[in-house]
C-alpha positions in Angstrom: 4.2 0.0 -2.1 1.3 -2.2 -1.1 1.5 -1.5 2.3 2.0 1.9 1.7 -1.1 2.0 -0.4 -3.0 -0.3 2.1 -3.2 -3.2 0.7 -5.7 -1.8 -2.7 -8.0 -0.6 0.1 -7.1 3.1 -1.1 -7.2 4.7 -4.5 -4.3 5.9 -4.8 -0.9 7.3 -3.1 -0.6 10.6 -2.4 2.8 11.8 -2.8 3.2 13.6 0.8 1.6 10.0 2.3 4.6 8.3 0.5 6.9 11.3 1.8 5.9 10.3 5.3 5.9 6.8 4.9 9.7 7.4 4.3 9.9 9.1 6.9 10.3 12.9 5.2 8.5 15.9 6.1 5.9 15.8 3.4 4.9 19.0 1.9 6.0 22.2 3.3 4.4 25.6 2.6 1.4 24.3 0.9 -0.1 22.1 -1.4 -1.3 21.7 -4.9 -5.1 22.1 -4.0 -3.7 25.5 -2.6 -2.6 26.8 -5.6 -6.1 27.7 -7.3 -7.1 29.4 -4.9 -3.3 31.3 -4.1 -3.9 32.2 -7.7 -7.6 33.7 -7.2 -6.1 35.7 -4.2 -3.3 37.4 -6.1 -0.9 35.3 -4.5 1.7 34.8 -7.1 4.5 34.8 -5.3 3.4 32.2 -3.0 2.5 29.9 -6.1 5.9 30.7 -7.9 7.6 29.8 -4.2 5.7 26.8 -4.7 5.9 25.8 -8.0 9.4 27.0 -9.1 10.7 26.0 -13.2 14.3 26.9 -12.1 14.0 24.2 -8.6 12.3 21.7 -11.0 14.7 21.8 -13.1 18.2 21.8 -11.3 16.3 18.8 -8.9 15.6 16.9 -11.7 19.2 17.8 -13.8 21.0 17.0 -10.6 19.3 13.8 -10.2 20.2 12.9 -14.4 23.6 13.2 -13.5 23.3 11.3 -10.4 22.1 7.9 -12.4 24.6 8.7 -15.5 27.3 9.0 -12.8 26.7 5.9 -11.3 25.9 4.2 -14.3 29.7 2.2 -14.4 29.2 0.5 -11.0 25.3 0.3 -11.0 24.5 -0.4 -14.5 20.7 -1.2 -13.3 21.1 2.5 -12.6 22.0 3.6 -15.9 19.2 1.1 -17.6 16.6 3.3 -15.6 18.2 6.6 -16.6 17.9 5.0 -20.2 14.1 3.7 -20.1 13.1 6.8 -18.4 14.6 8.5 -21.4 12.7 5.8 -24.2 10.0 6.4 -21.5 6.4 7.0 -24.1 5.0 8.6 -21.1 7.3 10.9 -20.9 6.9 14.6 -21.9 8.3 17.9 -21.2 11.0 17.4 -18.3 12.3 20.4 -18.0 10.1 23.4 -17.5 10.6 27.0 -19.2 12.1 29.3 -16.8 10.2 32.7 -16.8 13.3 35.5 -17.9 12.8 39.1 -15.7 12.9 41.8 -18.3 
């Protein structure tokens, strides 16, 4: 993480910077700083193809079930799952999904 980070000579990580220092694709189809303006433009349906409750969710649920899982032959694994958890950080994990009525 220092390395990625340069050493303290940057503020801060950027998630897509990390992406590509793991060598993944980074962001695709826009970025945060987008979404203000998407919004201002009418584009909702490119912010809700962006930011998407229902992909959040299942990404995050699959990932759960991936540390509870391998929690019997990884216990470090399932001591993360449980501090994220007790985590005083942490708030909502799982985002409303928007019904179509």
């Amino acid at each position: 993480m220092d390395a990625l980070a340069d050493h303290g000579a940057s503020k801060a990580l950027k998630l897509e910077e990390g992406a590509v220092g793991l060598g993944l694709p980074g962001k695709i189809g826009g970025h945060g700083s987008e979404v203000r303006n998407m919004v201002a433009a009418g584009n909702l349906a490119g912010v809700r193809a962006y930011i998407d409750a229902a992909g959040h969710n299942a990404t995050l649920q699959s990932l759960i079930d991936y540390l509870s899982a391998e929690r019997a032959t990884r216990p470090h694994v399932g001591e993360f799952l449980d501090q994220w958890r007790r985590s005083r950080r942490l708030a909502v994990i799982f985002f409303p999904v928007p019904t179509t009525e």
